[in-house]
Every structure is written in structure tokens, then in C-alpha cells.
PyMOL commands that place a pseudoatom at each C-alpha (Angstrom):
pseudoatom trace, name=CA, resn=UNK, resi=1, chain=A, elem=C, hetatm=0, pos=[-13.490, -19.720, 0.776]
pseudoatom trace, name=CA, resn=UNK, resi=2, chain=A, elem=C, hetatm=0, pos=[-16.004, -18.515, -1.769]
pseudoatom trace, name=CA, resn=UNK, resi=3, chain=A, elem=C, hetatm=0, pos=[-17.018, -14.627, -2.762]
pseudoatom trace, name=CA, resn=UNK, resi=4, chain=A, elem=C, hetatm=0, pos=[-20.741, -15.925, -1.969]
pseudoatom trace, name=CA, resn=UNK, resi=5, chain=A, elem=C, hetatm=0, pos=[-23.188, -13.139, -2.895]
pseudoatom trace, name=CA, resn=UNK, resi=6, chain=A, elem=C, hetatm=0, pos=[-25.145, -11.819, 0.959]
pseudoatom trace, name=CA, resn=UNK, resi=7, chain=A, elem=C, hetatm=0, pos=[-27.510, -9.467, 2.037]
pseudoatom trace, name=CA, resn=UNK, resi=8, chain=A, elem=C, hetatm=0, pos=[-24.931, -6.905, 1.910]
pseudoatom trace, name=CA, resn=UNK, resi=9, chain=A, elem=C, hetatm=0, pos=[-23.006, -8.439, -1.083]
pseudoatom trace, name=CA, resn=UNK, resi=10, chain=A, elem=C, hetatm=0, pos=[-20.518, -10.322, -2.409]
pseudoatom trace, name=CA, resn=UNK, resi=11, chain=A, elem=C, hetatm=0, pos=[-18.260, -11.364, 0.445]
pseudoatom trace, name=CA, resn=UNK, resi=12, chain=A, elem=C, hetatm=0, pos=[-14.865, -9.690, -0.332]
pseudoatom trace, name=CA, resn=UNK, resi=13, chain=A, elem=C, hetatm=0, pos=[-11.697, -10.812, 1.504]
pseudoatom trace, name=CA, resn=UNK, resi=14, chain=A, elem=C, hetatm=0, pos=[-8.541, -8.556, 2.401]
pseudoatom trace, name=CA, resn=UNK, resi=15, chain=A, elem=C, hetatm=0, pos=[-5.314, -8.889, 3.301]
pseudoatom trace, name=CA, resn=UNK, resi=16, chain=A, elem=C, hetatm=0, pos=[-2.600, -6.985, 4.934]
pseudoatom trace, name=CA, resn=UNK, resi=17, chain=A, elem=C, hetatm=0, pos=[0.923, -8.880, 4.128]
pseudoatom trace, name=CA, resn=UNK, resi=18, chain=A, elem=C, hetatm=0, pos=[2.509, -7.251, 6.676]
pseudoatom trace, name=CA, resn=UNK, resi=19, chain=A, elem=C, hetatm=0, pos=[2.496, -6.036, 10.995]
pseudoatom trace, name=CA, resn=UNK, resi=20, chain=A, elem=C, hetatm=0, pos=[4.782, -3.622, 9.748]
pseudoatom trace, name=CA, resn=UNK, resi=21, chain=A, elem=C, hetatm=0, pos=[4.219, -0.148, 10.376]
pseudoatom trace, name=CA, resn=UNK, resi=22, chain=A, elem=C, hetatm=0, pos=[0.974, 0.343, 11.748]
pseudoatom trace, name=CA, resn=UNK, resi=23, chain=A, elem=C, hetatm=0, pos=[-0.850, 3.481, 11.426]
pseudoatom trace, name=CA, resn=UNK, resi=24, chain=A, elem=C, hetatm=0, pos=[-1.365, 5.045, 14.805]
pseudoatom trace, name=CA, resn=UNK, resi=25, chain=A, elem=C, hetatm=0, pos=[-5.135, 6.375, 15.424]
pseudoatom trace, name=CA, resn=UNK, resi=26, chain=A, elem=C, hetatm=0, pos=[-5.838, 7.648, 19.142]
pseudoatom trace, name=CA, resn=UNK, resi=27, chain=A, elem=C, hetatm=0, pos=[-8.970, 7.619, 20.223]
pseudoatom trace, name=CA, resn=UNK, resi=28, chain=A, elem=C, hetatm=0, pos=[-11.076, 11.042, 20.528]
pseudoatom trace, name=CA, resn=UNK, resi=29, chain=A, elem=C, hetatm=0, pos=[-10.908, 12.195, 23.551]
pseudoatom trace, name=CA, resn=UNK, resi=30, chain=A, elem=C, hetatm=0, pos=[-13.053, 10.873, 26.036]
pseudoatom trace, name=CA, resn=UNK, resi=31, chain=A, elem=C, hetatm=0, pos=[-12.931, 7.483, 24.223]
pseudoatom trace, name=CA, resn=UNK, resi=32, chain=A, elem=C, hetatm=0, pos=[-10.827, 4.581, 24.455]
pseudoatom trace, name=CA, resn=UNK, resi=33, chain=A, elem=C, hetatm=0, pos=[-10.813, 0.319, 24.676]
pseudoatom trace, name=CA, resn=UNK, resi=34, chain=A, elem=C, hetatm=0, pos=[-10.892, -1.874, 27.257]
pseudoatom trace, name=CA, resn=UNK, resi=35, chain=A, elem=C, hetatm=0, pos=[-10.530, -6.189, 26.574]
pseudoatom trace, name=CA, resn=UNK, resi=36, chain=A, elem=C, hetatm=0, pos=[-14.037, -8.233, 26.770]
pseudoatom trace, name=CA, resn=UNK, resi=37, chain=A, elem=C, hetatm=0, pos=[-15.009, -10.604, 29.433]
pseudoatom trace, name=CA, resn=UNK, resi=38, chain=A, elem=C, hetatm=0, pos=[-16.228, -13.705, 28.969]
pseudoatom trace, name=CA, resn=UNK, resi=39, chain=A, elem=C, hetatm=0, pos=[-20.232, -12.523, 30.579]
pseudoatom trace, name=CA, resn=UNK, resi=40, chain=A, elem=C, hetatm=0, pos=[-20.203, -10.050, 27.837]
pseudoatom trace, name=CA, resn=UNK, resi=41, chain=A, elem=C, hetatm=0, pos=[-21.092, -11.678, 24.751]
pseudoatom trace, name=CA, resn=UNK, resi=42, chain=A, elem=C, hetatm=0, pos=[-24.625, -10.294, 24.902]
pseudoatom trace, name=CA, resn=UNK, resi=43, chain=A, elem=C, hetatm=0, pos=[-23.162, -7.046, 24.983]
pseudoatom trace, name=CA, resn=UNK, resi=44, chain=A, elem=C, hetatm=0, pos=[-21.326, -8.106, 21.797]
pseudoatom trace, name=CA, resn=UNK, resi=45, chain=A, elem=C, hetatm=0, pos=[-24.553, -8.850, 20.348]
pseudoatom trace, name=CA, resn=UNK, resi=46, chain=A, elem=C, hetatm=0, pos=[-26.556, -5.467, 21.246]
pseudoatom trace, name=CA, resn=UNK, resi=47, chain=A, elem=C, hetatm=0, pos=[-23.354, -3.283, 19.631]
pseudoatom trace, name=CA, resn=UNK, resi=48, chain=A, elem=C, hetatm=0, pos=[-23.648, -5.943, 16.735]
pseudoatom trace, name=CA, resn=UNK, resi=49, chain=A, elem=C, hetatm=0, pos=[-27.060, -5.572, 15.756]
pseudoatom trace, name=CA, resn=UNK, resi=50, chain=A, elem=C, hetatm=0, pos=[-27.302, -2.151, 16.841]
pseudoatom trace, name=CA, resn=UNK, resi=51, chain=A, elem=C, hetatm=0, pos=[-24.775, -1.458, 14.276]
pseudoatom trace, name=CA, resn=UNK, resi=52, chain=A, elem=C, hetatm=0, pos=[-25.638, -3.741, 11.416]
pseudoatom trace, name=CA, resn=UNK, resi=53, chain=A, elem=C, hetatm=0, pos=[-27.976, -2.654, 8.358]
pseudoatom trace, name=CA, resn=UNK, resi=54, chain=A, elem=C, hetatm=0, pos=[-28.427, -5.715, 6.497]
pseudoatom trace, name=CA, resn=UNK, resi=55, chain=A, elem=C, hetatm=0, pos=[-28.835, -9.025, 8.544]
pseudoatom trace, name=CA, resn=UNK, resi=56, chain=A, elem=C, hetatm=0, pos=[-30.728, -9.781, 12.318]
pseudoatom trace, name=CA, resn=UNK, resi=57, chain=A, elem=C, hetatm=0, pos=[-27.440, -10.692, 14.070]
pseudoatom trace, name=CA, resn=UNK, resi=58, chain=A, elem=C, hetatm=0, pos=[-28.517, -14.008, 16.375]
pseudoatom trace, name=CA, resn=UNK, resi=59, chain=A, elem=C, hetatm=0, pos=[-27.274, -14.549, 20.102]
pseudoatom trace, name=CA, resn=UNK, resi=60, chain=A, elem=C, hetatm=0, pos=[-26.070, -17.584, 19.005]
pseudoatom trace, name=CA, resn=UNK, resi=61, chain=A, elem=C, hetatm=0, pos=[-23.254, -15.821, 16.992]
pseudoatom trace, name=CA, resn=UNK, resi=62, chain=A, elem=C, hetatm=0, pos=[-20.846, -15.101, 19.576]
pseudoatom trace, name=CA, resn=UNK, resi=63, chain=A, elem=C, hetatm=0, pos=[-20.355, -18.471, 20.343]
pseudoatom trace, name=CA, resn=UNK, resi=64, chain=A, elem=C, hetatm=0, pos=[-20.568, -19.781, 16.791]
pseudoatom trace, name=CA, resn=UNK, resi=65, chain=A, elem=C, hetatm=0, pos=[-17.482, -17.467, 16.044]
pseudoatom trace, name=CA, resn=UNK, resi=66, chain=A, elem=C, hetatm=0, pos=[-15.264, -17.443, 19.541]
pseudoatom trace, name=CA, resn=UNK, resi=67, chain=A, elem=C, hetatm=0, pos=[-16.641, -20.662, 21.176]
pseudoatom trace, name=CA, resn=UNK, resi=68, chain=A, elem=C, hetatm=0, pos=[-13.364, -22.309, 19.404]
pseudoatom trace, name=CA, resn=UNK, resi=69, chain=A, elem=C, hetatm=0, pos=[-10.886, -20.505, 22.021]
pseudoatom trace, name=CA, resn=UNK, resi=70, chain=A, elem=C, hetatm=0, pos=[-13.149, -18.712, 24.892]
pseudoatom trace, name=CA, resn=UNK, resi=71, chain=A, elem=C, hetatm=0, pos=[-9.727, -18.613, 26.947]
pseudoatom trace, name=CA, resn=UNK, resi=72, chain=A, elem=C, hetatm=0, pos=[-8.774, -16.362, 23.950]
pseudoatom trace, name=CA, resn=UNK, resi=73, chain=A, elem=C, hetatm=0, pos=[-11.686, -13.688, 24.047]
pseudoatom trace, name=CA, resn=UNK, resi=74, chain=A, elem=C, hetatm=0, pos=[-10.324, -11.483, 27.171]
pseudoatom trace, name=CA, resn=UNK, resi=75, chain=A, elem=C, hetatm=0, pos=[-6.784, -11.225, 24.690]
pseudoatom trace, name=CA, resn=UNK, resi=76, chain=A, elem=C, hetatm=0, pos=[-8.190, -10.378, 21.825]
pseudoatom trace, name=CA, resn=UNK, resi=77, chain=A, elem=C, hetatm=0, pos=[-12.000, -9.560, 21.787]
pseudoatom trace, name=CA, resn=UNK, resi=78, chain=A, elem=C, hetatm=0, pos=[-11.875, -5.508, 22.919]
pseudoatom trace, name=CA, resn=UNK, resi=79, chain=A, elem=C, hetatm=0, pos=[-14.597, -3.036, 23.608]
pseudoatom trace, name=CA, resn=UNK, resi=80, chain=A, elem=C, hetatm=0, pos=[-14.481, 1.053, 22.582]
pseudoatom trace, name=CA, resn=UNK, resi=81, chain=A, elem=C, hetatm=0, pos=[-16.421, 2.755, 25.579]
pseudoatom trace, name=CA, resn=UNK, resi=82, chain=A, elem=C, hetatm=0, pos=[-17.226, 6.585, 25.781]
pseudoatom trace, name=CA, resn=UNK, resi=83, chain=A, elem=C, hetatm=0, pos=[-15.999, 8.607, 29.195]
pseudoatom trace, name=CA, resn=UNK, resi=84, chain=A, elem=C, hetatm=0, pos=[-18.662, 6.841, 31.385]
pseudoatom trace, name=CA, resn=UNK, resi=85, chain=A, elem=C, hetatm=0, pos=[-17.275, 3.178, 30.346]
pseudoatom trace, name=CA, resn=UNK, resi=86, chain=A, elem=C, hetatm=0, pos=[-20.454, 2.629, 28.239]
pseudoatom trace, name=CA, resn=UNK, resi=87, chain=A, elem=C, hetatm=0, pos=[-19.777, 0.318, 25.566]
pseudoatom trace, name=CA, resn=UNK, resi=88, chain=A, elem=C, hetatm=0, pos=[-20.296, 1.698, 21.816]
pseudoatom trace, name=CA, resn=UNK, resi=89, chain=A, elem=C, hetatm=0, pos=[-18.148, -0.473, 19.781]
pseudoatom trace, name=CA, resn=UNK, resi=90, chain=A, elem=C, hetatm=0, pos=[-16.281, -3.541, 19.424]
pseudoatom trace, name=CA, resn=UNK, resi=91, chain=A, elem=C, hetatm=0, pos=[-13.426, -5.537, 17.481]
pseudoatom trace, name=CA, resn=UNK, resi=92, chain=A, elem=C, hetatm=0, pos=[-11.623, -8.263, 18.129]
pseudoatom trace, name=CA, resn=UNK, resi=93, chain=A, elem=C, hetatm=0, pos=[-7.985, -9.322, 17.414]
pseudoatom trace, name=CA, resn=UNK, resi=94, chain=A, elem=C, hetatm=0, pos=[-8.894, -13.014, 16.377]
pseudoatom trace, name=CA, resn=UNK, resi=95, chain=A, elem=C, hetatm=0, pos=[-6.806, -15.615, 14.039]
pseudoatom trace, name=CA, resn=UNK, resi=96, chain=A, elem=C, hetatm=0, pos=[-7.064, -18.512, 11.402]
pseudoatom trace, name=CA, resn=UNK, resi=97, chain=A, elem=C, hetatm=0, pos=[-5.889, -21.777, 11.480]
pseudoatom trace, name=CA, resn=UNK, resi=98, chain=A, elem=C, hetatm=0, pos=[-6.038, -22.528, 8.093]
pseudoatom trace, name=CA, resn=UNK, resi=99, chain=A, elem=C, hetatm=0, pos=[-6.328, -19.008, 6.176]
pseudoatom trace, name=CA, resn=UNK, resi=100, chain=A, elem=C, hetatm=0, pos=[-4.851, -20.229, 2.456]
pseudoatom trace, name=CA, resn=UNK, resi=101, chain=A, elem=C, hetatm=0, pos=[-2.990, -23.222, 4.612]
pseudoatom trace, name=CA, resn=UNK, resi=102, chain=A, elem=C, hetatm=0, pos=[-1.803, -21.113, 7.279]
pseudoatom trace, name=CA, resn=UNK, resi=103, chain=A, elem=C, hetatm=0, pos=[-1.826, -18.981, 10.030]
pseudoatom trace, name=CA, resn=UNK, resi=104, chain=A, elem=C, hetatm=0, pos=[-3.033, -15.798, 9.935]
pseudoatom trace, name=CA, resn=UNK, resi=105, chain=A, elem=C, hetatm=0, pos=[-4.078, -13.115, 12.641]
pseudoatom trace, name=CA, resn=UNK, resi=106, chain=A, elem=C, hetatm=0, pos=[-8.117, -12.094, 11.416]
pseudoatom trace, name=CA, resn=UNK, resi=107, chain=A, elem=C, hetatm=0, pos=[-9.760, -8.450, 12.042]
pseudoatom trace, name=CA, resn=UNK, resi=108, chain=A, elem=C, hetatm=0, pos=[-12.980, -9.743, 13.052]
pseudoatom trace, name=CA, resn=UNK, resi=109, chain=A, elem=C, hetatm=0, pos=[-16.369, -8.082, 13.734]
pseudoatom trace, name=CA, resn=UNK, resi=110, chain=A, elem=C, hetatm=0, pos=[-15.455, -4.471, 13.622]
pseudoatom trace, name=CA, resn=UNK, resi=111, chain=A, elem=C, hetatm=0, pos=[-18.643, -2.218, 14.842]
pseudoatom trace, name=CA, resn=UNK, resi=112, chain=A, elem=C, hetatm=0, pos=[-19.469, 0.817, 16.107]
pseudoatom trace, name=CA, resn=UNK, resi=113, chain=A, elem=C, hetatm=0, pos=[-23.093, 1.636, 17.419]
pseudoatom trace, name=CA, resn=UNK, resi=114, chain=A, elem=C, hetatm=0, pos=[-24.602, 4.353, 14.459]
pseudoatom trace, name=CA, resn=UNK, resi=115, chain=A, elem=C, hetatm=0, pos=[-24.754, 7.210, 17.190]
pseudoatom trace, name=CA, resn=UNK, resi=116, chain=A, elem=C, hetatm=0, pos=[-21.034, 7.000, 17.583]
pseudoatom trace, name=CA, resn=UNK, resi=117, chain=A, elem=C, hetatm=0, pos=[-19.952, 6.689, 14.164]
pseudoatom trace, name=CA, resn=UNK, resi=118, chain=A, elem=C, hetatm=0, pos=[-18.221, 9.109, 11.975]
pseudoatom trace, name=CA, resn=UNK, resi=119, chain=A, elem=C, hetatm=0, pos=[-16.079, 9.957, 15.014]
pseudoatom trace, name=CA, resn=UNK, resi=120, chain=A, elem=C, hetatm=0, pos=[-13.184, 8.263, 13.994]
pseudoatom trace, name=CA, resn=UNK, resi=121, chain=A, elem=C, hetatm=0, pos=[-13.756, 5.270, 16.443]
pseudoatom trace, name=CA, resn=UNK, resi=122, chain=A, elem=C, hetatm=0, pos=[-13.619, 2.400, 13.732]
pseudoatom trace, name=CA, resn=UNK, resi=123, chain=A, elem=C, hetatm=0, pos=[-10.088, 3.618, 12.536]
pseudoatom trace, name=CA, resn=UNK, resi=124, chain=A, elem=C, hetatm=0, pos=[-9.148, 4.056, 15.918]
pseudoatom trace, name=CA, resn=UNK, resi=125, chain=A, elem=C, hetatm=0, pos=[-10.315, 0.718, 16.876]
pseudoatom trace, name=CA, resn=UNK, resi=126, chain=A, elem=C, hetatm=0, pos=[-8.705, -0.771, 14.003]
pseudoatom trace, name=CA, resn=UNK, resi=127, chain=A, elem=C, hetatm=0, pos=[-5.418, 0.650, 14.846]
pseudoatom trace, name=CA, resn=UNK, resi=128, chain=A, elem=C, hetatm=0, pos=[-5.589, -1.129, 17.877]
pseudoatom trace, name=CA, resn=UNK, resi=129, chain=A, elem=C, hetatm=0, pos=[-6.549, -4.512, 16.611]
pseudoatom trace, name=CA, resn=UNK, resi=130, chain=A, elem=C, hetatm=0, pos=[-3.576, -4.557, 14.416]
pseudoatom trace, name=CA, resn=UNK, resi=131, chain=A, elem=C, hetatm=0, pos=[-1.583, -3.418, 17.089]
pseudoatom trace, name=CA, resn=UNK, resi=132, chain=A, elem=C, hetatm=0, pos=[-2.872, -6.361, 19.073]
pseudoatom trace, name=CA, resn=UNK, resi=133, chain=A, elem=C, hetatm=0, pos=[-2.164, -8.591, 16.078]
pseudoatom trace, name=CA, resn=UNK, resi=134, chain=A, elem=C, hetatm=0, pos=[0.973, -7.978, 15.890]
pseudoatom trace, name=CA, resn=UNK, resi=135, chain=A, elem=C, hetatm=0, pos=[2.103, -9.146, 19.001]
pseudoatom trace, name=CA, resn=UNK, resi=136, chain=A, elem=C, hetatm=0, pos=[1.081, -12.597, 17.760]
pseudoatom trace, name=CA, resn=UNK, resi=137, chain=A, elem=C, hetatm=0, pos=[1.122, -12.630, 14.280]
pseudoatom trace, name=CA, resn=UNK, resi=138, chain=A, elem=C, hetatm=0, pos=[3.162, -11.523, 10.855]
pseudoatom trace, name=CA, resn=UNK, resi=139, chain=A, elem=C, hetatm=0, pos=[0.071, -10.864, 8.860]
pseudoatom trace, name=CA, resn=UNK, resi=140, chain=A, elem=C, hetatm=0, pos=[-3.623, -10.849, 8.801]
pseudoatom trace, name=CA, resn=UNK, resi=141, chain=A, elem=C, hetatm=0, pos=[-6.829, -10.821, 6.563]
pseudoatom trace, name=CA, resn=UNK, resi=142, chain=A, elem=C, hetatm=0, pos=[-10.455, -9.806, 6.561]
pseudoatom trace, name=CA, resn=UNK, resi=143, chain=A, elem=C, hetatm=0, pos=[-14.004, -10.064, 5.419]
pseudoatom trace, name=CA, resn=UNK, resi=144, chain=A, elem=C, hetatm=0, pos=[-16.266, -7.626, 4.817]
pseudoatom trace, name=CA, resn=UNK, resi=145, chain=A, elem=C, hetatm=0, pos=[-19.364, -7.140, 2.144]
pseudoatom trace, name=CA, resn=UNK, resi=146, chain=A, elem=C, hetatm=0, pos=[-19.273, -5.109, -1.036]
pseudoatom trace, name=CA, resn=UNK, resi=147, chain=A, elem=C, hetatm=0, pos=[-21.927, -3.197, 0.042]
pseudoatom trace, name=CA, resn=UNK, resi=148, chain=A, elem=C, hetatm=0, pos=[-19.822, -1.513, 2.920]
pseudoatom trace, name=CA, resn=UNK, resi=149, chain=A, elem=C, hetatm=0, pos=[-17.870, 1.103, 0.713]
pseudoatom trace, name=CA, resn=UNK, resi=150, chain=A, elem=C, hetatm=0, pos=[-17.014, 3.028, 3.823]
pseudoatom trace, name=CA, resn=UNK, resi=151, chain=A, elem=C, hetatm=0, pos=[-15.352, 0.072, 5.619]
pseudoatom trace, name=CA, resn=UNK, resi=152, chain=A, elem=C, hetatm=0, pos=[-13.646, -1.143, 2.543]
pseudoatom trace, name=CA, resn=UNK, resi=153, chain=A, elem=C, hetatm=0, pos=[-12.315, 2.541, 2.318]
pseudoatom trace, name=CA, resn=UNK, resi=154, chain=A, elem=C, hetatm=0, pos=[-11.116, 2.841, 5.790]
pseudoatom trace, name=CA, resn=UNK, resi=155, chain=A, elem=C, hetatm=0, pos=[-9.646, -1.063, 5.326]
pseudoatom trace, name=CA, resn=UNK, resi=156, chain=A, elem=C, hetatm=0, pos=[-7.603, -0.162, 2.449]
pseudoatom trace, name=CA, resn=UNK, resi=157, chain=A, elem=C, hetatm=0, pos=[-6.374, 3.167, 3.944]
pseudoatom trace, name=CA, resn=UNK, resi=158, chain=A, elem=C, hetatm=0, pos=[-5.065, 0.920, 6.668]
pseudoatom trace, name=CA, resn=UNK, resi=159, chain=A, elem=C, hetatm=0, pos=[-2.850, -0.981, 4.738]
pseudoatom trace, name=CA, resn=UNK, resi=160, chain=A, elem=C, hetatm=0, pos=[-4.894, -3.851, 3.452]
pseudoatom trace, name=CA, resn=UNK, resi=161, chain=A, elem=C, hetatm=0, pos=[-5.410, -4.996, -0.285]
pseudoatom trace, name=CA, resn=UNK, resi=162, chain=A, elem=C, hetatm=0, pos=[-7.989, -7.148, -1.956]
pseudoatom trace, name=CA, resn=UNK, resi=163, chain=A, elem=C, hetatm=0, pos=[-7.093, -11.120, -1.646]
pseudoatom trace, name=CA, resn=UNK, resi=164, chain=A, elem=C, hetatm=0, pos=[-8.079, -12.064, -5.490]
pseudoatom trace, name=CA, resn=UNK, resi=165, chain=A, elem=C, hetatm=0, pos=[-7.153, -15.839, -4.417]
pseudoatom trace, name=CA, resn=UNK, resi=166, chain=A, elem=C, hetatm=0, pos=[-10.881, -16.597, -4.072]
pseudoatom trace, name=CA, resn=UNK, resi=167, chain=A, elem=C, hetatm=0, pos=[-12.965, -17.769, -6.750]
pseudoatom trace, name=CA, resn=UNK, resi=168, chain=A, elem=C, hetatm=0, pos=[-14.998, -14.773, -7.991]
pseudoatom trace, name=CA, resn=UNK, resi=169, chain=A, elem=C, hetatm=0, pos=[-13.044, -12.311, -6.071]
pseudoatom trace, name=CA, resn=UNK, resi=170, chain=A, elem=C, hetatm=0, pos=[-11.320, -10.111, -8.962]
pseudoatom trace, name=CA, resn=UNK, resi=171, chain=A, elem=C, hetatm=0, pos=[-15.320, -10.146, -10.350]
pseudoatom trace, name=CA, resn=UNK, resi=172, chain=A, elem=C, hetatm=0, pos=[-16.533, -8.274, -7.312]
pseudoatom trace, name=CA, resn=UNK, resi=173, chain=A, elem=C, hetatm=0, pos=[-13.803, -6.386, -6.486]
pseudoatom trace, name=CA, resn=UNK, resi=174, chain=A, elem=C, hetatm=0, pos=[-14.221, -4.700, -10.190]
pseudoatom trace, name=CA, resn=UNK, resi=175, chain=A, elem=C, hetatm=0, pos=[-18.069, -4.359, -9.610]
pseudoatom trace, name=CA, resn=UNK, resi=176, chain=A, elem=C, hetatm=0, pos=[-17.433, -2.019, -6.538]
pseudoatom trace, name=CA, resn=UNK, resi=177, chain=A, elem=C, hetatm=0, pos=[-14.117, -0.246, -7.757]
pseudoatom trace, name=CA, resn=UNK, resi=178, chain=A, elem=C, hetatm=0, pos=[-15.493, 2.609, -8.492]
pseudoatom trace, name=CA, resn=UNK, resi=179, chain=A, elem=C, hetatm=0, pos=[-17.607, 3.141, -5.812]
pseudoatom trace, name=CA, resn=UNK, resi=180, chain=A, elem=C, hetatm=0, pos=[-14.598, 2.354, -3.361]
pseudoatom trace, name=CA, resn=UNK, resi=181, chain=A, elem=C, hetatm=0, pos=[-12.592, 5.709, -5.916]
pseudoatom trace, name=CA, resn=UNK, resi=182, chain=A, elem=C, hetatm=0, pos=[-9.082, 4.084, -4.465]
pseudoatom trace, name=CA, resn=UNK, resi=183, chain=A, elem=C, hetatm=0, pos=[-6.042, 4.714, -6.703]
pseudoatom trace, name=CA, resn=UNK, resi=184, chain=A, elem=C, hetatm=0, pos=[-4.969, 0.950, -6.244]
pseudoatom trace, name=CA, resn=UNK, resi=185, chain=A, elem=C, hetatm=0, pos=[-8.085, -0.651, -7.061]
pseudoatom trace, name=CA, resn=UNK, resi=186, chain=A, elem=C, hetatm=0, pos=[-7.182, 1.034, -11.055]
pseudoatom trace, name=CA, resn=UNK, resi=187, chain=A, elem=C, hetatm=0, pos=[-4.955, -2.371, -10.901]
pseudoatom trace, name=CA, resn=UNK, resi=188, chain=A, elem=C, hetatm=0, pos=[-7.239, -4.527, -11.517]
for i in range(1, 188): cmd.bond("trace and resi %d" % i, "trace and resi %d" % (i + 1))
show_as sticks, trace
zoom trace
């Protein structure tokens, strides 16, 4: 994998060595998850694009990046929903065949619609996807954009560090690290 430069970036990859000692975040109240089924992906969509500032998320997506394992999605593909079961987020709890020659368990499309953000439902969410990880995996990794400070923020307060084992990585890591104003980014 590549640090290709997007709409929102440089593509910057994570990792989190370790299941170990996952941060617990409840939900607010009146907010929780529930798994995806399979007649949902156009829901997945909506939250997607509702949520995302930089690129016109196609239908075709879902399938592009589940269609692999479908049997998969009601395990590991989860929805946040407010008290009335309306869905305003999503995340899923996915893996990699072949992350670095391996296996790894993958955070993967982590959204919340921009009416329900700053509520604490991404970290929340994100709890629960490495909770969900860990039941299947030792480890996992990320991707993300260099132009989303705030979810690089919440990423690293979660226990994940900048994979530099890209080409170009340690380049835009250093072009956002002060932006990002995390103590271990100083490292680099």
C-alpha cells in the first residue's frame, strides 16, 4: 500500500499492535449499536455520504468493500441508532488477508451523520469495534486521510500509532503533526 495523495489527503495508515486493554466508551444515553443486515447496505451508503466532506460516496461501494465475505457483514458491520432505532452512524469490525503478509482485524468505515457528531458516538463506536475485534483478532490497522485531524486525534487516543511501513508515510505523517498537537507524533 501507497500514502497516495486524495481529496482529503494523503492516505495515512494506523496501527494498534495490540487487543489489549481496550478503552471502554458507553454510549450517551439514549444511544447504542445494533449489527447490520445484509438489505441495509443502502442505509450504509446514506450515513456514508451524509457524513463525508470530501468525495460523492457511490452505491456501488458497499459491495466493492464487503462483497468479499457478505456472510461476514451481520458479525462485524454495526449500526449506532438514537432511542427510536434510527440509524446515525456506522462502523464495521472488518479484517485483512494480507495486511504487511498477514492477518489483521481492520477498523473500517467509521461515520457518524454531522447532526450527531460531537456527542461522543465515534469514540463510542470505536470502542466497540475493537471490542468486536478482539474476539477474532490480536491486532488491527486503519486508514484514514490527513485531512481528518479530528479522527486521527480520536484514533491515536485509542491506542493506535502511525504505520511508517508505507512508502511516503513518515512524509505525511510530519506534514500533519502539528495539526494532530499529539505528544507521540514529537517522535518522528
Amino acid at each position: 500500500m501507497h500514502t497516495r495523495p486524495g481529496p482529503a489527503g494523503p492516505e495515512l495508515f494506523m496501527i494498534r499492535p495490540t487487543l489489549d486493554e481496550i478503552p471502554q466508551m458507553p454510549f450517551p444515553d439514549g444511544y447504542g449499536i445494533r449489527p447490520m443486515r445484509l438489505d441495509e447496505a443502502g442505509l450504509w451508503v446514506d450515513i456514508q455520504r451524509d457524513a463525508e466532506p470530501y468525495f460523492d460516496v457511490q452505491p456501488e461501494w458497499f459491495e466493492q468493500q464487503f462483497g468479499s465475505d457478505l456472510a461476514a457483514v451481520p458479525c462485524r458491520c454495526y449500526l449506532v441508532v438514537n432511542a427510536k432505532g434510527v440509524a446515525v452512524g456506522t462502523v464495521s469490525a472488518w479484517y485483512k488477508d494480507d495486511y504487511h503478509g498477514e492477518t489483521w482485524g481492520q477498523v473500517h468505515w467509521l461515520a457518524v451523520r454531522p447532526a450527531y457528531q460531537r456527542l461522543g458516538l465515534a469514540r463510542a463506536a470505536l470502542a466497540y469495534c475493537l471490542s468486536q475485534l478482539a474476539r477474532w483478532h490480536d491486532r488491527a490497522f486503519l486508514g484514514t486521510q490527513s485531512a481528518r485531524i479530528g479522527a486521527v486525534r480520536l484514533y491515536l487516543e485509542m491506542g493506535f500509532v502511525p504505520d511508517l511501513d508505507h512508502p511516503g508515510a513518515r512524509e505525511a505523517w510530519l506534514a500533519i503533526r502539528d495539526q494532530v498537537g499529539y505528544p507521540a507524533l514529537q517522535e518522528l
